[in-house]
Backbone as CSV, one residue per row, in Angstrom:
resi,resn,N_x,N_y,N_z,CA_x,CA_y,CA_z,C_x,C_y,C_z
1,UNK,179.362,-26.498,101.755,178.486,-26.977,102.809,177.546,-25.849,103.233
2,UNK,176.447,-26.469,103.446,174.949,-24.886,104.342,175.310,-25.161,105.345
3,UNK,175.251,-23.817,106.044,176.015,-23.114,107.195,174.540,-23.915,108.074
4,UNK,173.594,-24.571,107.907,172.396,-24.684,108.177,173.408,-26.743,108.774
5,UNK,174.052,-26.657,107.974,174.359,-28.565,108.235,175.583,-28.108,109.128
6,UNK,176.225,-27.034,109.279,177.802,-26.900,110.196,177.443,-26.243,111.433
7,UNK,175.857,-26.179,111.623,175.356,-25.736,112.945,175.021,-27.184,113.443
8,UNK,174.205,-27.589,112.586,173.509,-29.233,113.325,174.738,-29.717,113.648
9,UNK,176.162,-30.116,112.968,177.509,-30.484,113.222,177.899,-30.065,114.730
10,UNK,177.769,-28.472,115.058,178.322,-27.770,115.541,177.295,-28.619,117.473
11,UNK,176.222,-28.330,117.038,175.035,-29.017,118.082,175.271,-30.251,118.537
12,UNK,175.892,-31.197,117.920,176.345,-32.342,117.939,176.980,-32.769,118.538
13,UNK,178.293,-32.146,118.014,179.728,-32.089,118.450,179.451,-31.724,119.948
14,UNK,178.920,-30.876,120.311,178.928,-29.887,121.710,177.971,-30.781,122.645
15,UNK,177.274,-31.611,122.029,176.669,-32.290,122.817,177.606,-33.813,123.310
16,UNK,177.994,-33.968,122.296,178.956,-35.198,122.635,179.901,-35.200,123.623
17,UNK,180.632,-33.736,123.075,182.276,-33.237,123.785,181.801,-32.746,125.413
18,UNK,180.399,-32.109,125.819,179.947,-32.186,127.210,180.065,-33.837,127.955
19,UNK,179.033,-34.779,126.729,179.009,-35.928,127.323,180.209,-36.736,127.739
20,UNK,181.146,-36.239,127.041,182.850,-37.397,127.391,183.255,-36.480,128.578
21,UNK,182.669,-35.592,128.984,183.464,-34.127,130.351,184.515,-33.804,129.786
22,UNK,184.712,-33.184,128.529,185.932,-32.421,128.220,185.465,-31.073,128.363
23,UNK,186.309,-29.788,128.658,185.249,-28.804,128.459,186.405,-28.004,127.273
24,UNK,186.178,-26.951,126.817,186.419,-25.987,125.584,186.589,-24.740,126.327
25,UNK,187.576,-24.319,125.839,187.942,-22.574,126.152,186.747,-22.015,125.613
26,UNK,186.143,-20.548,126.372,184.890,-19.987,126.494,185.294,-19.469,125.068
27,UNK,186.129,-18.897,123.992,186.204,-18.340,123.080,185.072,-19.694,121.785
28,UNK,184.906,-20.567,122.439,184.185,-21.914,121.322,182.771,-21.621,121.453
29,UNK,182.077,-21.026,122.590,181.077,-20.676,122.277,180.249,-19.202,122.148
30,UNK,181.717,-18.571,121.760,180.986,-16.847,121.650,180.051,-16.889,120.357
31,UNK,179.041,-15.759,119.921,178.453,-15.573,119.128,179.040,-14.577,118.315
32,UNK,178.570,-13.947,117.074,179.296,-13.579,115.953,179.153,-12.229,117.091
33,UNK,178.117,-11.826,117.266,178.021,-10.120,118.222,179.485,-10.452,119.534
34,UNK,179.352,-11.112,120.015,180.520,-11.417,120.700,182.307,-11.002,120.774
35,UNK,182.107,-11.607,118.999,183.272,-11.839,118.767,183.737,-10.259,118.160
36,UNK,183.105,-9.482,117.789,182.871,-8.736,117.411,183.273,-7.027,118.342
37,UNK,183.174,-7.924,119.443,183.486,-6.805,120.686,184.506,-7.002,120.853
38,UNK,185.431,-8.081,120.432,186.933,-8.273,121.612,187.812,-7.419,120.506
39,UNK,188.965,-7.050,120.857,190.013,-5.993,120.664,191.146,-6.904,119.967
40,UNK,192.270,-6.011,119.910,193.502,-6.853,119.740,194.480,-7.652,120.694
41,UNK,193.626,-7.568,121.578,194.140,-8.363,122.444,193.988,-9.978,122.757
42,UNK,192.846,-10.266,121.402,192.474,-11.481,121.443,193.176,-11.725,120.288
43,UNK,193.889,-11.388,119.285,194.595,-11.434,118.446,194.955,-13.036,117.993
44,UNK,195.708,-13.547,118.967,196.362,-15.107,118.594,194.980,-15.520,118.423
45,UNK,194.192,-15.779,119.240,192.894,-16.636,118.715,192.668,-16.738,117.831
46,UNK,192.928,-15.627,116.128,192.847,-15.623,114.915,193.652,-15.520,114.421
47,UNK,194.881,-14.799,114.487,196.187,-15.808,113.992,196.597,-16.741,114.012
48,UNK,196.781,-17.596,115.243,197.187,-18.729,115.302,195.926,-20.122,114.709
49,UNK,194.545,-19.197,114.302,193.634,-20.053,113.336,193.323,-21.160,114.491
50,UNK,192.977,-20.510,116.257,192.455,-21.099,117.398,190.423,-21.381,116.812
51,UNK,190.217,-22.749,117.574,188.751,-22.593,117.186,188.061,-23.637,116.265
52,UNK,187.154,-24.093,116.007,186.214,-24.739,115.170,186.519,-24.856,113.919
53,UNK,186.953,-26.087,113.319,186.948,-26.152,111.778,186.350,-27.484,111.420
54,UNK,185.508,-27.426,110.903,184.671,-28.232,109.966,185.493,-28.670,108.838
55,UNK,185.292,-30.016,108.109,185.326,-30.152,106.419,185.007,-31.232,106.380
56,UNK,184.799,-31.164,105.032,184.454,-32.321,104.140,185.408,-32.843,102.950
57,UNK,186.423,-31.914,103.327,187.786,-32.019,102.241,186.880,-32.367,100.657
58,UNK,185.951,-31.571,100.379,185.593,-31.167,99.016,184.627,-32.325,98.221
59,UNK,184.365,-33.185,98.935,183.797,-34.750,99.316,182.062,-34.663,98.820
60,UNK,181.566,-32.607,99.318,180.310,-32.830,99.301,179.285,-34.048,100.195
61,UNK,180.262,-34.953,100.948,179.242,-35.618,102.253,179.773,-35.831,103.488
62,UNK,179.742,-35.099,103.969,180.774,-34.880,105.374,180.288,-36.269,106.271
63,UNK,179.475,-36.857,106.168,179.377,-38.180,106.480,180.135,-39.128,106.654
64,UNK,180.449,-39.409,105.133,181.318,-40.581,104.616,182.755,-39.500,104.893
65,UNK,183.062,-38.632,104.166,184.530,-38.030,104.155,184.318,-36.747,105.050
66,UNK,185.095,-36.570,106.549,184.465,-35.554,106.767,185.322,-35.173,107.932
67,UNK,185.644,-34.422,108.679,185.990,-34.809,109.910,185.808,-32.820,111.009
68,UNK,185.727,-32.812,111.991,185.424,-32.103,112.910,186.682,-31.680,113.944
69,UNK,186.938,-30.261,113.603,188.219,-30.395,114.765,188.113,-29.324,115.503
70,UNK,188.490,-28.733,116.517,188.950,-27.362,117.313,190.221,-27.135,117.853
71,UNK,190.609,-25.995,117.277,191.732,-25.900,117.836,192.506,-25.061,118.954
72,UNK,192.726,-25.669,120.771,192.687,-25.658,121.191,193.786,-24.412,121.963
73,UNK,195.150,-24.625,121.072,196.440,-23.994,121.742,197.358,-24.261,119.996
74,UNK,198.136,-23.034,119.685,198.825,-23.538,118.851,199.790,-21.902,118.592
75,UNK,200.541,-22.076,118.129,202.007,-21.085,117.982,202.042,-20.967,116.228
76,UNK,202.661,-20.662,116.008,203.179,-19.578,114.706,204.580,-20.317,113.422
77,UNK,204.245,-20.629,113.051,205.437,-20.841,112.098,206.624,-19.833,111.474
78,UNK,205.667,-18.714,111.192,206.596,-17.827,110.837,205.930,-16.051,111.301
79,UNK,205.873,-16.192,112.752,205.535,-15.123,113.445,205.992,-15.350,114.903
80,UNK,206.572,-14.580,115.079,207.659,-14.123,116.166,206.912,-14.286,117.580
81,UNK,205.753,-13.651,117.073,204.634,-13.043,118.107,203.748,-14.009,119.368
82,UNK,204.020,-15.462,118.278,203.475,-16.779,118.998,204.342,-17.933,118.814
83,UNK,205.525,-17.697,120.030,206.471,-18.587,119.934,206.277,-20.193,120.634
84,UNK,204.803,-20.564,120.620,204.673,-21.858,121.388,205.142,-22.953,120.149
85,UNK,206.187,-23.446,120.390,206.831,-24.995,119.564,205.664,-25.816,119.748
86,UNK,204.223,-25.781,120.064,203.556,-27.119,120.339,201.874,-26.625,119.883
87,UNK,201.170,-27.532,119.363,199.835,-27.489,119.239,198.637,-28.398,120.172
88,UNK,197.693,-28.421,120.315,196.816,-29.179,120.507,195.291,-28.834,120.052
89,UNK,194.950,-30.283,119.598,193.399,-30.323,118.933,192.606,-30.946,119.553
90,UNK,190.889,-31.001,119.278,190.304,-31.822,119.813,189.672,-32.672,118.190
91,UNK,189.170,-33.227,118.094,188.451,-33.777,117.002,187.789,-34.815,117.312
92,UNK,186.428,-35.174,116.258,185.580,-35.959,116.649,185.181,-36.353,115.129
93,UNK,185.657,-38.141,115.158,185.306,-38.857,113.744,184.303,-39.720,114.293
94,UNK,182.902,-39.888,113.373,182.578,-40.910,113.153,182.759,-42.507,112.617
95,UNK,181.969,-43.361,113.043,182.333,-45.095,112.389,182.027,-44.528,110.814
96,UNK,183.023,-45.632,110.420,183.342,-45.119,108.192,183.506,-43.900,107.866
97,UNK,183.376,-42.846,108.910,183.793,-41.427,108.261,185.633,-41.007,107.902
98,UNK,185.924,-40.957,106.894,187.391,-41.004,106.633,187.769,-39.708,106.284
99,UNK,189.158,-39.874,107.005,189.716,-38.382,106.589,190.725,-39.270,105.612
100,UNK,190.907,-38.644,104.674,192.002,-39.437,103.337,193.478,-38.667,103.768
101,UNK,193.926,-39.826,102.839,195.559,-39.763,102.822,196.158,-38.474,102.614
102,UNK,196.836,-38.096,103.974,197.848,-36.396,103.863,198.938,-37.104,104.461
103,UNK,200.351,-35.822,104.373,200.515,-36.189,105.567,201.507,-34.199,105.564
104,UNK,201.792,-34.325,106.727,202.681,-33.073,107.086,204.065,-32.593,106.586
105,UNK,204.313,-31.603,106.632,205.869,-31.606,106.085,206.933,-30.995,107.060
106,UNK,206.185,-30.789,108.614,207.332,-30.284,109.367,206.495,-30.951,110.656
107,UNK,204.911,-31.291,111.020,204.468,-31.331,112.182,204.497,-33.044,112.205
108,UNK,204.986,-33.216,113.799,204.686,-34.071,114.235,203.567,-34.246,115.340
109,UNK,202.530,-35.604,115.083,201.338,-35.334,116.091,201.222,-36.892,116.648
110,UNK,200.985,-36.799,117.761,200.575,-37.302,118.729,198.807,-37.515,118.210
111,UNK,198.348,-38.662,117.553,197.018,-38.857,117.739,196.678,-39.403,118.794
112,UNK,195.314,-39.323,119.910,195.068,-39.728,121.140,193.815,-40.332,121.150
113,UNK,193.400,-41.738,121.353,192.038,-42.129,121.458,191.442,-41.763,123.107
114,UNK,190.560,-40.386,122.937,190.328,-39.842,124.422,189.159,-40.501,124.945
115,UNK,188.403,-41.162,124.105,187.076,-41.833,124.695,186.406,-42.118,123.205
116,UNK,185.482,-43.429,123.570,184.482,-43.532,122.350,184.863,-44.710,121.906
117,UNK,184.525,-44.763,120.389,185.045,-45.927,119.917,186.296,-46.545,119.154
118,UNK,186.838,-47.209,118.541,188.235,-47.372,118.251,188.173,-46.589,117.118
119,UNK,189.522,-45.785,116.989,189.892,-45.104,115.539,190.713,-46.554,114.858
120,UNK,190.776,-46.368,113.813,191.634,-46.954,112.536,192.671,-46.545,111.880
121,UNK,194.002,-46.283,111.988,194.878,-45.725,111.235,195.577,-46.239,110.358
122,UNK,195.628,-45.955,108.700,196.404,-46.551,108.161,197.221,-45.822,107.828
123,UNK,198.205,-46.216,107.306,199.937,-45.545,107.639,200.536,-46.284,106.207
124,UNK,201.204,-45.317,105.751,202.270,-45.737,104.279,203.047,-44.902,104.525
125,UNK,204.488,-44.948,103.854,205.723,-43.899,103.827,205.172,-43.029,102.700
126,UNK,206.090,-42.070,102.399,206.062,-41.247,100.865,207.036,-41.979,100.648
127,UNK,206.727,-41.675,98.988,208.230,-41.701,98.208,208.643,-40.497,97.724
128,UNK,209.603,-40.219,97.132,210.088,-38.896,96.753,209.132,-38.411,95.383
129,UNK,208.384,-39.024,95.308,207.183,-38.167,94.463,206.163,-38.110,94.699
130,UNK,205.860,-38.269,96.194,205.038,-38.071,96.995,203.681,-39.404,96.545
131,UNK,204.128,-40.151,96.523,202.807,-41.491,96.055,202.878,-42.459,97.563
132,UNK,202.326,-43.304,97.300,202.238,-44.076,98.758,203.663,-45.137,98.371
133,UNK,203.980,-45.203,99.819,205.287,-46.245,99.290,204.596,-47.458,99.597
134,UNK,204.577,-48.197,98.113,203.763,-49.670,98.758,204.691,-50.936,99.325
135,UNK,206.157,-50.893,99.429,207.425,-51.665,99.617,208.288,-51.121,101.030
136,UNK,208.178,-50.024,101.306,208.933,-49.913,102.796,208.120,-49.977,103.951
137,UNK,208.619,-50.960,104.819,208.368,-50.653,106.066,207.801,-49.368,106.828
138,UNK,207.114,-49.103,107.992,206.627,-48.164,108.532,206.582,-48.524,109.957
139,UNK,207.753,-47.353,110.480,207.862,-47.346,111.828,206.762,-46.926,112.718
140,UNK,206.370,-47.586,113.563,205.333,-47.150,114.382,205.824,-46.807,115.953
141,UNK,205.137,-45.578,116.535,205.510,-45.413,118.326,204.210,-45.703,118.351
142,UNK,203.766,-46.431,119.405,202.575,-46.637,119.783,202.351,-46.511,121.839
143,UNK,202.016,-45.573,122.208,202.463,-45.283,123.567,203.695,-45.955,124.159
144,UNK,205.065,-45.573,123.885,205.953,-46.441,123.972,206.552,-47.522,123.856
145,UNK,206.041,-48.062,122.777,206.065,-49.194,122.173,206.155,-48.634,120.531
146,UNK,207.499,-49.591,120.181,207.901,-49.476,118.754,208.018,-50.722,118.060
147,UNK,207.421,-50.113,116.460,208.203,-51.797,115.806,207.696,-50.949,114.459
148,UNK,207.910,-52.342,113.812,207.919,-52.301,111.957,206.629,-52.791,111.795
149,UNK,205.997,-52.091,111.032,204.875,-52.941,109.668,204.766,-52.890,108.343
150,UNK,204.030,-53.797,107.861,204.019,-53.456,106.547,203.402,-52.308,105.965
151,UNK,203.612,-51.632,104.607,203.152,-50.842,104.500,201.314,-51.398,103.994
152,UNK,200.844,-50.087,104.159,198.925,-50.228,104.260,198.493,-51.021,105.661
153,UNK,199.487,-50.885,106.339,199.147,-51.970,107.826,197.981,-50.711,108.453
154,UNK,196.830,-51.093,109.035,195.546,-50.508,109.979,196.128,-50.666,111.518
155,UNK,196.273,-49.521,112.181,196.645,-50.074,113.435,195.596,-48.993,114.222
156,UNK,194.880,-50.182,115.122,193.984,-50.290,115.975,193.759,-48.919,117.050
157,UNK,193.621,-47.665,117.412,193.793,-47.320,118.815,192.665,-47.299,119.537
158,UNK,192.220,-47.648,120.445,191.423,-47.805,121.558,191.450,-46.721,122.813
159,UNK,189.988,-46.540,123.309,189.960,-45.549,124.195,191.629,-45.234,124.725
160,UNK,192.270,-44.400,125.318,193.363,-44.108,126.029,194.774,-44.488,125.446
161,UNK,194.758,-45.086,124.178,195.683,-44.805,123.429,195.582,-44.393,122.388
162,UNK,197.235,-44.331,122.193,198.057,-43.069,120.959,198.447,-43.828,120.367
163,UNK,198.885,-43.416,118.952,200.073,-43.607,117.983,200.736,-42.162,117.518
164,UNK,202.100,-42.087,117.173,202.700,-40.842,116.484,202.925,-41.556,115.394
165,UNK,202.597,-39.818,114.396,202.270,-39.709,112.969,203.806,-38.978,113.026
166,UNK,204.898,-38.985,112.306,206.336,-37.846,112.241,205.407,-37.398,110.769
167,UNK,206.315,-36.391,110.168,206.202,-35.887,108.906,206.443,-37.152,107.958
168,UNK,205.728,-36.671,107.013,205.773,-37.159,105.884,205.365,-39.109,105.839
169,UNK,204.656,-39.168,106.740,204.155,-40.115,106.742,202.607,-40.236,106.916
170,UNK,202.189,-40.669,105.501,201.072,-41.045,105.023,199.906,-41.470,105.970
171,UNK,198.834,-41.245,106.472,198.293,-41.699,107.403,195.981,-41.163,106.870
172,UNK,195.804,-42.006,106.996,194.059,-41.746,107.145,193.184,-42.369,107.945
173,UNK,192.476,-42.052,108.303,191.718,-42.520,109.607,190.284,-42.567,109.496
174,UNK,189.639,-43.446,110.626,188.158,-43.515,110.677,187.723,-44.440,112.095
175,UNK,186.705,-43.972,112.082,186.064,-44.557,112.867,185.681,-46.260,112.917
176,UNK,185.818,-46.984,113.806,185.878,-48.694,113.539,184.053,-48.664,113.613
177,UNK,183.787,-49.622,112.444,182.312,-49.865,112.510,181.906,-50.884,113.623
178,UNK,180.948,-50.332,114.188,179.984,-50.648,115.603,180.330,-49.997,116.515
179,UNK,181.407,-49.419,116.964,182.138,-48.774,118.015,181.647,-47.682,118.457
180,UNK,181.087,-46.795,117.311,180.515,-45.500,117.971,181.559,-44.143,117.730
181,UNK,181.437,-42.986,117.542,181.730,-42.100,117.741,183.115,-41.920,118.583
182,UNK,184.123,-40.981,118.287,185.677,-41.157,118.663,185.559,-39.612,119.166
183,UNK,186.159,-39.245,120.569,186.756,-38.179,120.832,188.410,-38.498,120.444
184,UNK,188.959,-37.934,119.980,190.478,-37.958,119.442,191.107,-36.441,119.610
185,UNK,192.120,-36.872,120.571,193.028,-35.855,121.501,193.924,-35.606,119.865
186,UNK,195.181,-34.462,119.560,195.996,-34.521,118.708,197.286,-33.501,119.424
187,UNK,198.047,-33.468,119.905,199.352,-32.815,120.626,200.497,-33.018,119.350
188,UNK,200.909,-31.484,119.203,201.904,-31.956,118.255,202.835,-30.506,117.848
189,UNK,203.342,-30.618,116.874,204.148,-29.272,116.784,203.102,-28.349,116.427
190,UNK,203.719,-27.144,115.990,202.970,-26.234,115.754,202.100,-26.613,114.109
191,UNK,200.938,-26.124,114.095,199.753,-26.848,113.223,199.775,-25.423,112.538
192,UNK,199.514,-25.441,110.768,199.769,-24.762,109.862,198.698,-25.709,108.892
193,UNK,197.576,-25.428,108.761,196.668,-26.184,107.708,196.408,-25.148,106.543
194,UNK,197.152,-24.261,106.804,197.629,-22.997,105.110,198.611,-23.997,104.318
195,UNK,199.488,-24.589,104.815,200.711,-24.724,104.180,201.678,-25.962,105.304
196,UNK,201.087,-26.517,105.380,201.862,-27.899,105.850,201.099,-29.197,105.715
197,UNK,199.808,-29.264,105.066,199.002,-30.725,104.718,199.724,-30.951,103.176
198,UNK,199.711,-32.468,102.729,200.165,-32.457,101.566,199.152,-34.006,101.824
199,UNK,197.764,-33.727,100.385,196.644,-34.950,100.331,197.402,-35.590,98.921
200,UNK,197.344,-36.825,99.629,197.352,-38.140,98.009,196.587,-37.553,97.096
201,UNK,195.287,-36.857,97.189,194.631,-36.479,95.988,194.235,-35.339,96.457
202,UNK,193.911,-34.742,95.161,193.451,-33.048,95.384,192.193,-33.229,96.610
203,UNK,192.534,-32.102,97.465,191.000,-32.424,98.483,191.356,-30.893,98.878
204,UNK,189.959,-30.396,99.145,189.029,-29.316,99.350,189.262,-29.236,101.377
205,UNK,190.409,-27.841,101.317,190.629,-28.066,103.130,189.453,-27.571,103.548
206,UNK,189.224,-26.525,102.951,188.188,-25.360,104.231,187.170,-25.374,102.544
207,UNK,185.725,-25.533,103.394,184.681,-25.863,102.817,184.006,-24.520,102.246
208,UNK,183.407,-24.219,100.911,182.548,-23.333,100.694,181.270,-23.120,101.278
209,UNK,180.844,-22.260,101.871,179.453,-22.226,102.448,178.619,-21.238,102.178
210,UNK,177.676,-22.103,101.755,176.408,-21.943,101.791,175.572,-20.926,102.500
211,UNK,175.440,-19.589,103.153,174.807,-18.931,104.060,173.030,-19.125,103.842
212,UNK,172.773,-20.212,104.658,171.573,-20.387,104.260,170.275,-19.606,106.082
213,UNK,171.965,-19.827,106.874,170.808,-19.293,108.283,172.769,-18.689,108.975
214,UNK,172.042,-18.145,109.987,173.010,-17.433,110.692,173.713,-18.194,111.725
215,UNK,175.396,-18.109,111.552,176.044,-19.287,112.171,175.879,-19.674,113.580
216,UNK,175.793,-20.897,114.195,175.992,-20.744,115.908,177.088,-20.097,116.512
217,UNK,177.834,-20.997,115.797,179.459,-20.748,116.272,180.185,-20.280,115.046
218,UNK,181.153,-19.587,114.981,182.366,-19.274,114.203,183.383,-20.165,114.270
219,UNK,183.723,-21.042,112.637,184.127,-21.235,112.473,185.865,-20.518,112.182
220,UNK,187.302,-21.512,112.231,187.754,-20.292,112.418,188.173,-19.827,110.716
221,UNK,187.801,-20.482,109.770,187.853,-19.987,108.537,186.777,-18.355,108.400
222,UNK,185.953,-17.859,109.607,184.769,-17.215,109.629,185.476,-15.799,109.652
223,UNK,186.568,-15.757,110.313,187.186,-14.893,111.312,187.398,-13.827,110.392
224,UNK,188.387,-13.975,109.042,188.402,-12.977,107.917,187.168,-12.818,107.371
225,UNK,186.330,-13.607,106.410,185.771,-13.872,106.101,184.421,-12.519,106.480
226,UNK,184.316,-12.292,107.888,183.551,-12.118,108.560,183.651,-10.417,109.377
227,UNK,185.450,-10.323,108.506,186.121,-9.238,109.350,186.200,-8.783,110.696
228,UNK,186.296,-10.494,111.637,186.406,-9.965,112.813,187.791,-9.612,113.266
């Protein structure tokens, strides 16, 4: 992706996420000179991979396949140093923009419809060779409310509600056409996108870029990258 299309993204996003009144920890809009000044004392912010991530999961049209997240609060899997058991995200899908079939292998998340238009979730089990299970059932929590569906069942969430995703259950999402644009809350265990996504098909996490103009924001793939 040109760092020139993950600014217009970046402009976007920030215009939207003002318009719903959510606001962002001040670390979302430092500049690269910025970031550049803080010490080790800002440390977790880039360990724990806090901050702006873009993709297109390798799609080449972040349009159609694409999705927008920040990450808000999150702890350590295997570092002592950031013992928070819990994560939280913000993210923002467009209508038909799909994030494809993953699912986790230790995090459980809380997806949240925070405002906008309806998300779409479809949901399958694994099987033990990791394919979609097209024959078992799929338990759903849906803000306190449980039951069975079939598998490939779409279930609906609307402004102010949730569904939980547990591990290893298959799940992709999008935006409902006419609805508009989705702020989507995500609360969940601790978040590891090194080594805890597992996609139905090969997909591209963190995007190659393009340096075609100088970034707004830092992404948090930027952080090494960038040697801050």
């Amino acid at each position: 992706m040109k760092r020139s299309e993950l600014n217009n993204i970046l402009r976007e996003s920030k215009e939207f996420i003002e318009g719903m009144n959510f606001k962002l920890p001040p670390f979302a809009y430092w500049s690269r000179e910025e970031w550049a000044g803080k010490d080790e004392h800002y440390d977790e912010i880039k360990d724990t991979m806090l901050g702006w991530d873009i993709t297109d999961f390798g799609s080449g049209d972040f349009s159609k396949v694409g999705l927008l997240m920040f990450t808000i609060r999150n702890g350590a899997l295997n570092d002592a140093r950031y013992p928070k058991p819990y994560a939280e995200k913000l993210l923002i899908t467009h209508e038909n923009q799909v994030t494809p079939y993953h699912y986790h292998y230790q995090k459980m998340e809380d997806i949240i419809n925070r405002g906008g238009g309806n998300l779409l979730v479809k949901v399958y089990n694994a099987t033990e060779t990791d394919e979609l299970d097209e024959k078992s059932e799929v338990t759903i929590y849906k803000d306190g409310f449980s039951t069975q569906v079939p598998p490939g069942s779409i279930i609906c969430v609307k402004p102010g509600e949730s569904v939980t995703l547990p591990p290893k259950m298959y799940h992709s999402f999008w935006g409902e056409e006419g609805t508009g644009k989705i702020l989507i809350g995500e609360v969940s265990k601790v978040n590891d996108d090194r080594s805890d996504n597992h996609f139905l098909k090969e997909a591209g996490r963190f995007p190659d870029i393009e340096e075609d103009e100088e970034p707004l924001y830092l992404l948090y793939q930027d952080y090494a990258d960038m040697g801050i």
